[in-house]
Residue frames as a rotation matrix with the C-alpha (Angstrom) as fourth column:
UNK 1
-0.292 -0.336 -0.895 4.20
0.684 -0.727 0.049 -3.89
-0.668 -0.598 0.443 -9.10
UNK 2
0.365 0.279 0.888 3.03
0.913 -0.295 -0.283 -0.66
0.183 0.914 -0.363 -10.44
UNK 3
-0.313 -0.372 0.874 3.98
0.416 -0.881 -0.226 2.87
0.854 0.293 0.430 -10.95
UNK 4
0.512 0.300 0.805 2.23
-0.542 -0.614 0.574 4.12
0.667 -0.730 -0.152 -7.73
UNK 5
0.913 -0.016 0.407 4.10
-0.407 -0.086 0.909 1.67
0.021 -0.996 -0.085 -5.80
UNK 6
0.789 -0.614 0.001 7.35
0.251 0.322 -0.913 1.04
0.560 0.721 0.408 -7.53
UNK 7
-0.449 -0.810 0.378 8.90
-0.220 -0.310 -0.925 2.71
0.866 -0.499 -0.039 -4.38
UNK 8
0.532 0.366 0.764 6.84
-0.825 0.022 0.565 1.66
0.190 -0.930 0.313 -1.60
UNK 9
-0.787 -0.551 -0.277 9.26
-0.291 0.728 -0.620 -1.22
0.544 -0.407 -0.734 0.39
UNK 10
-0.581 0.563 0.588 6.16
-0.641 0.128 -0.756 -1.84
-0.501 -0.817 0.286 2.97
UNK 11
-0.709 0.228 -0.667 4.78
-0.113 0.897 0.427 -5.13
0.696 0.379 -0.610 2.15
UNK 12
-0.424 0.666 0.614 1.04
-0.905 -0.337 -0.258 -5.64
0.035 -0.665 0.746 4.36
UNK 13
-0.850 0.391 -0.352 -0.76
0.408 0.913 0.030 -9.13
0.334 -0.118 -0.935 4.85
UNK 14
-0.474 0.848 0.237 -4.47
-0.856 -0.380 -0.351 -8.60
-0.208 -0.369 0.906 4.60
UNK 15
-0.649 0.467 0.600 -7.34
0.233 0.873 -0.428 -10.98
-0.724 -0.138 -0.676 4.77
UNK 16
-0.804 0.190 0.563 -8.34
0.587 0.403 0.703 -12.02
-0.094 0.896 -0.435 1.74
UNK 17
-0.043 0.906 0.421 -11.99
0.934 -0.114 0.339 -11.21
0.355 0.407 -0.841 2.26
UNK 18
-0.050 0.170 -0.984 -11.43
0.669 -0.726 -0.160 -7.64
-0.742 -0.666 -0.077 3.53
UNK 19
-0.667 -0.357 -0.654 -10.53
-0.264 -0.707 0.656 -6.39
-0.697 0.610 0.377 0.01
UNK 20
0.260 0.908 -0.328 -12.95
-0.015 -0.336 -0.942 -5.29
-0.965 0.250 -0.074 -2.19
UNK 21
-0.723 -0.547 0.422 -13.11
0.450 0.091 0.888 -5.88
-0.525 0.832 0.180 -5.80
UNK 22
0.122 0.991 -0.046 -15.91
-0.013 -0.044 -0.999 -4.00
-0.992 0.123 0.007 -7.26
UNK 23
-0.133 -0.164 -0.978 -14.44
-0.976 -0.152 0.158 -4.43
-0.174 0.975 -0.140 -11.30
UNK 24
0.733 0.282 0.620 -15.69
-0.184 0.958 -0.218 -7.78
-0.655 0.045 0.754 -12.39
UNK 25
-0.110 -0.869 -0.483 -12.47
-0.612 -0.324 0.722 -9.50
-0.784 0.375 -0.496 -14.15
UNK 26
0.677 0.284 -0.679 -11.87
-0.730 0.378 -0.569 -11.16
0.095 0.881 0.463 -16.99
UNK 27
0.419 -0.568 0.708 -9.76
-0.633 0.376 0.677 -14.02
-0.651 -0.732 -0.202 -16.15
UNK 28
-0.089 -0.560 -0.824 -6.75
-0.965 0.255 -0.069 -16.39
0.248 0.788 -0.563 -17.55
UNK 29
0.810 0.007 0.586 -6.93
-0.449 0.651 0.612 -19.78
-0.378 -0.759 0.531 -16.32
UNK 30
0.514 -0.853 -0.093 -3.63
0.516 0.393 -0.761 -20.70
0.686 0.343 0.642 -17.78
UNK 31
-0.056 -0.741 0.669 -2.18
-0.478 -0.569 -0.669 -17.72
0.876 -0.358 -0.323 -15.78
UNK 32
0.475 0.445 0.759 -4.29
-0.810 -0.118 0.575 -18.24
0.346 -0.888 0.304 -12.55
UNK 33
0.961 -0.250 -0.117 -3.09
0.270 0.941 0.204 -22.30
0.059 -0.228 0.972 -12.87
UNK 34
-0.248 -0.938 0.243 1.14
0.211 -0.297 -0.931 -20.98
0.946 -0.179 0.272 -13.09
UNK 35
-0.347 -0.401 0.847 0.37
-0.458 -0.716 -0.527 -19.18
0.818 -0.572 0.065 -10.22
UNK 36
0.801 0.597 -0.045 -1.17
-0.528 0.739 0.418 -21.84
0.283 -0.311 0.907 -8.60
UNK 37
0.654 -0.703 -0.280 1.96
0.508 0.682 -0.527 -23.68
0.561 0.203 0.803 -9.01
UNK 38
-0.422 -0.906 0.020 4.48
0.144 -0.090 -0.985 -21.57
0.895 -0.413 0.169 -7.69
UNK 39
0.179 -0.069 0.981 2.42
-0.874 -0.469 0.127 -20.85
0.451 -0.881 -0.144 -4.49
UNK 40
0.893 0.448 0.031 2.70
-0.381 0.720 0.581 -24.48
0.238 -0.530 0.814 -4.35
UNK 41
0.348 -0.910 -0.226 6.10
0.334 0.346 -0.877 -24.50
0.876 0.230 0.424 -4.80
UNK 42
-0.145 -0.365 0.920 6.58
-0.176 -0.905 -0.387 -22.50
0.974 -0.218 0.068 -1.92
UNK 43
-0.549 0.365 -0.752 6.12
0.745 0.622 -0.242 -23.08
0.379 -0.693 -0.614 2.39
UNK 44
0.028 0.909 0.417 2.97
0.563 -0.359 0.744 -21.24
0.826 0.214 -0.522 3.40
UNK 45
0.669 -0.186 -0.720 4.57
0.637 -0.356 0.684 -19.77
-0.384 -0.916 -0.120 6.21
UNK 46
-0.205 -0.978 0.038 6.87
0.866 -0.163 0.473 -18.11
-0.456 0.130 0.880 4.17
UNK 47
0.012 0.210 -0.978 7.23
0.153 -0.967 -0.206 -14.08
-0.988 -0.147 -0.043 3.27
UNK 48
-0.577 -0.379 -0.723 8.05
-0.631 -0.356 0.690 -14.59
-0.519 0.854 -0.033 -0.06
UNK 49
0.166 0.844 0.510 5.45
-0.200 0.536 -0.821 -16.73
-0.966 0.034 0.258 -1.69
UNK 50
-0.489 -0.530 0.693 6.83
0.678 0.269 0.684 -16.14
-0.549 0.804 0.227 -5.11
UNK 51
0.293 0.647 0.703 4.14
0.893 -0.449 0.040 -13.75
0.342 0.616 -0.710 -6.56
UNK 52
-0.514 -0.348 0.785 4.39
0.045 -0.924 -0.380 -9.97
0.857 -0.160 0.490 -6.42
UNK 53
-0.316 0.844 -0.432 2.04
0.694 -0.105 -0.712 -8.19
-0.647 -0.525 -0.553 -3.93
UNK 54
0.132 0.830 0.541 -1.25
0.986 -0.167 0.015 -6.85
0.103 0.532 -0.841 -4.65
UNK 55
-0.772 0.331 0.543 -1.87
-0.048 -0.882 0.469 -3.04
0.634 0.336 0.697 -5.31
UNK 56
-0.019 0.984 -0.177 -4.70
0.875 0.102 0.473 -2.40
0.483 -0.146 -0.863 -2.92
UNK 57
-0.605 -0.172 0.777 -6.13
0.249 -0.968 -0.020 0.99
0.756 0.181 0.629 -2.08
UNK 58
-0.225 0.382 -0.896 -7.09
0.965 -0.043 -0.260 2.14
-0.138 -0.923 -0.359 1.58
UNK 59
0.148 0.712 0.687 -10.01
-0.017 -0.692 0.721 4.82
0.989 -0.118 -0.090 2.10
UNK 60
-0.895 0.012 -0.445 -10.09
0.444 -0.060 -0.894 5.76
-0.038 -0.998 0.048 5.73
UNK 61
-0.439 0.887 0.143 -13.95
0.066 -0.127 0.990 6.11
0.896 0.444 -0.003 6.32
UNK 62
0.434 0.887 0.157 -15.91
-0.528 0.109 0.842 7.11
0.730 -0.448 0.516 9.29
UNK 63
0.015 -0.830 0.557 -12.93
-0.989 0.070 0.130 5.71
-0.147 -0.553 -0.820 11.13
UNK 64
0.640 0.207 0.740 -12.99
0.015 0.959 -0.282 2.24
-0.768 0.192 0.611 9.46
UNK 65
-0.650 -0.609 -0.455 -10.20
-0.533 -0.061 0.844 1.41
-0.542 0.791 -0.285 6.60
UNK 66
0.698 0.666 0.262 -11.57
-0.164 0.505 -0.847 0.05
-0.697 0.548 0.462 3.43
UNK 67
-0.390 -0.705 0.592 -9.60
-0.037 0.655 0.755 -2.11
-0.920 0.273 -0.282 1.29
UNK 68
0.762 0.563 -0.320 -10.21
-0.282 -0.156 -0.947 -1.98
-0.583 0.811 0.040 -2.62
UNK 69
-0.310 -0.746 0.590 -8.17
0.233 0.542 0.807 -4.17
-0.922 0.388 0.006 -5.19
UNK 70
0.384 0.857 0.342 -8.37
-0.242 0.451 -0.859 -3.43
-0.891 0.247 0.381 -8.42
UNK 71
0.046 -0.472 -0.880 -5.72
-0.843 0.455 -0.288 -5.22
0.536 0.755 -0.377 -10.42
UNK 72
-0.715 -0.471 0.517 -3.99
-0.678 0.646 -0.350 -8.35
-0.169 -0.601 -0.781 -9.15
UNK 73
0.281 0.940 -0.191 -7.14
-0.959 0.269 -0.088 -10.45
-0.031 0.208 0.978 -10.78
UNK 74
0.097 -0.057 -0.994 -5.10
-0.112 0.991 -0.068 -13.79
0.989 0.117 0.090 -11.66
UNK 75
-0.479 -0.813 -0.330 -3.44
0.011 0.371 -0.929 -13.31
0.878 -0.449 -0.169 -8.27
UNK 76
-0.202 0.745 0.636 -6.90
-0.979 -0.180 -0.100 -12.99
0.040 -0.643 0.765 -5.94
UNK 77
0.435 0.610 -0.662 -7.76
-0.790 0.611 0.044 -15.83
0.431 0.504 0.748 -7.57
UNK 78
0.142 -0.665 -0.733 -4.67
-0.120 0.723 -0.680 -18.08
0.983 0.184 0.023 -7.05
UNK 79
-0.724 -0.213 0.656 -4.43
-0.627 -0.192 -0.755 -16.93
0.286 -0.958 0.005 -3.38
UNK 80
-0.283 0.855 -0.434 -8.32
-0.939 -0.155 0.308 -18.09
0.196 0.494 0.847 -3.67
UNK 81
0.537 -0.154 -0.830 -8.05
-0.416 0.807 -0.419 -21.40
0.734 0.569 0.369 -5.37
UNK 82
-0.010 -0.433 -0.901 -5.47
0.130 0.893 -0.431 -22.50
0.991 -0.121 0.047 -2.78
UNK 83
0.211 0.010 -0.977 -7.03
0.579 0.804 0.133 -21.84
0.788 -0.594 0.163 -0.07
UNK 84
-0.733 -0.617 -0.287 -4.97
0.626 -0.446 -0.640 -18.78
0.267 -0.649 0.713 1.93
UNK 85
0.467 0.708 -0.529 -6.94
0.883 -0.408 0.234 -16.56
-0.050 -0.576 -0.816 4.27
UNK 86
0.716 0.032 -0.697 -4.49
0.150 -0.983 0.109 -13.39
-0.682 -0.182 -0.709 3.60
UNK 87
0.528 -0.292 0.797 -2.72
0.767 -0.238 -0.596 -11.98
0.363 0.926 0.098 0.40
UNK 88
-0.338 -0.851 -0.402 0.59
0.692 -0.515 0.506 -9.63
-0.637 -0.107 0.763 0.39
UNK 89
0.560 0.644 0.521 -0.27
0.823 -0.502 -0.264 -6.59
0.092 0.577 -0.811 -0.57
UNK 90
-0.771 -0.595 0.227 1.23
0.560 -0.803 -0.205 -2.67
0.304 -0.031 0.952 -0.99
UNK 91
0.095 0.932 -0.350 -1.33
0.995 -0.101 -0.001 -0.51
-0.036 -0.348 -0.937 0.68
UNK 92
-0.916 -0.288 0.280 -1.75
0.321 -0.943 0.082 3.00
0.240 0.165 0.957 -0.75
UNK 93
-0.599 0.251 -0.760 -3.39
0.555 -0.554 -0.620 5.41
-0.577 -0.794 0.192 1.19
UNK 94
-0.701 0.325 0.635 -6.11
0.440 -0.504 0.743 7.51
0.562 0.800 0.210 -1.07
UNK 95
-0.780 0.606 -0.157 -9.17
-0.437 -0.707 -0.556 9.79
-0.448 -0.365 0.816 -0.28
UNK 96
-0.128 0.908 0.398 -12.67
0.365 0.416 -0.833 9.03
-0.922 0.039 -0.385 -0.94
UNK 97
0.704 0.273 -0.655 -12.61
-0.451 -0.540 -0.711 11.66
-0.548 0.796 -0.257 -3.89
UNK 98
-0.717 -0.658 -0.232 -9.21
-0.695 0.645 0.319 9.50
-0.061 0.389 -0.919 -5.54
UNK 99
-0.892 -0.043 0.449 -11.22
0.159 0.902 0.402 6.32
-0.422 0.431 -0.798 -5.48
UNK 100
0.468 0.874 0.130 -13.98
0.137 0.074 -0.988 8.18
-0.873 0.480 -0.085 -7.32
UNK 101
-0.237 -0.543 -0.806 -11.36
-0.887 -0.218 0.408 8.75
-0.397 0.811 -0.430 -10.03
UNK 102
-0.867 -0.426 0.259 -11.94
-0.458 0.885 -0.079 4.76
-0.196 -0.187 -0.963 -10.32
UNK 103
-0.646 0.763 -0.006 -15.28
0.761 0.645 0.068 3.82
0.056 0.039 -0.998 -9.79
UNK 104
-0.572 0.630 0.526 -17.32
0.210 -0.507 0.836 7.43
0.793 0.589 0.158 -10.64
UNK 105
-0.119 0.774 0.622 -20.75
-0.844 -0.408 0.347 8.23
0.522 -0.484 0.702 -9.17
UNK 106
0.800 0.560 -0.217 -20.86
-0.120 0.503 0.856 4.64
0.588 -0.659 0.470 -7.18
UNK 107
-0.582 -0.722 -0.375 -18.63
0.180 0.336 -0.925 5.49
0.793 -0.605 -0.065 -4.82
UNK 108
-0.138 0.488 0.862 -20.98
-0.988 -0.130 -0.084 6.14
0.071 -0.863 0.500 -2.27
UNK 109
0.696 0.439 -0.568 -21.96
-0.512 0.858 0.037 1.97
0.504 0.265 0.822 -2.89
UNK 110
-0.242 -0.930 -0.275 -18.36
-0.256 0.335 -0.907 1.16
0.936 -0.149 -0.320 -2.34
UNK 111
-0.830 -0.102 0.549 -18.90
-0.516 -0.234 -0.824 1.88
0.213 -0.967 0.141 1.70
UNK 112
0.108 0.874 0.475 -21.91
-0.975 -0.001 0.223 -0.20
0.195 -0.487 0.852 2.13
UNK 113
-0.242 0.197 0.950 -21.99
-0.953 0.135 -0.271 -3.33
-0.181 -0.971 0.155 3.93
UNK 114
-0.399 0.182 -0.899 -21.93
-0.777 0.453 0.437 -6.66
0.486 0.873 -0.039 2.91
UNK 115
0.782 0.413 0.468 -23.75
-0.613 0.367 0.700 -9.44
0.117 -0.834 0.540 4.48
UNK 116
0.172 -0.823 0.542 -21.27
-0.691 0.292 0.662 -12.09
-0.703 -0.488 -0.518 6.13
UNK 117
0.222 -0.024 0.975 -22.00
0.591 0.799 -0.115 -14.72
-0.776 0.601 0.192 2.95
UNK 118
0.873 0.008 -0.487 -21.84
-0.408 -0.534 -0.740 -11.91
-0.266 0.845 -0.463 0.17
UNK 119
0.676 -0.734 0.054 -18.90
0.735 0.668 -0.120 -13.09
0.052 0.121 0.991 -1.73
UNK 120
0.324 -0.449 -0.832 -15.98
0.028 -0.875 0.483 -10.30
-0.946 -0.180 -0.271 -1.83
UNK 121
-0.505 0.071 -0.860 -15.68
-0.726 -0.573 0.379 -9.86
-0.466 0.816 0.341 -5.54
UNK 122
0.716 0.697 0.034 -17.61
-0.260 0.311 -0.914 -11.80
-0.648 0.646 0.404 -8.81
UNK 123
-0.087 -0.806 -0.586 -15.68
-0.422 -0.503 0.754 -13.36
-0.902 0.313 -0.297 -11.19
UNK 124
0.863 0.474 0.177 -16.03
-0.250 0.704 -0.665 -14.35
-0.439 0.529 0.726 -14.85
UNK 125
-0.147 -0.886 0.440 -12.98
-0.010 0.446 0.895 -16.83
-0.989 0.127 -0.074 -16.47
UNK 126
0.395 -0.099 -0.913 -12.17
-0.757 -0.598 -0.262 -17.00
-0.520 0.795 -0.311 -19.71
């Protein structure tokens, strides 16, 4: 949880591959493997999974939402890794000119198209 959504209660289920990562992380694999564990601890039907939700920022574009993660790195992964097709998220509403606060002059990139194989973010482990 973070400061922008320390009060949001609204809890969202998006598919995985809808959310953009465009910050290449740096990854634990000690964390990523914990978290690994407790989703196994857990029944996959269930609301509580054990992990927080993600942070993920929504652009309304041309009448299309875009979806943009960019914390929650072990926990993309772990979602990832075992498999799940959608991730609990907090969904905060921003403006195109907010997620240039983020990602500068390529935000105009952000909005382009990926093909249907493109992966939905790069990652390098540690």
């Amino acid at each position: 949880m973070s400061i922008q959504t320390s009060n949001m209660n609204r809890i969202s289920f998006l598919p995985l591959s809808s959310i953009r990562r465009p910050i290449v992380p740096v990854l634990d694999e000690d964390k990523i493997t914990r978290m690994i564990e407790t989703l196994s601890r857990t029944d996959p039907e269930a609301i509580d999974d054990g992990l927080p939700p993600i942070d993920v920022l929504r652009v309304r574009k041309n009448g299309k939402d875009w979806y943009f993660g960019f914390g929650g790195c072990h926990r993309f992964q772990a979602y990832e890794r075992t498999g799940k097709q959608t991730v609990k998220c907090k969904v905060v509403p921003v403006t195109e000119s907010m997620l240039k606060m983020y990602v500068g002059g390529s935000v105009d990139e952000m909005f382009k198209e990926r093909p249907a194989d493109a992966p939905a973010s790069a990652v390098t482990a540690v």
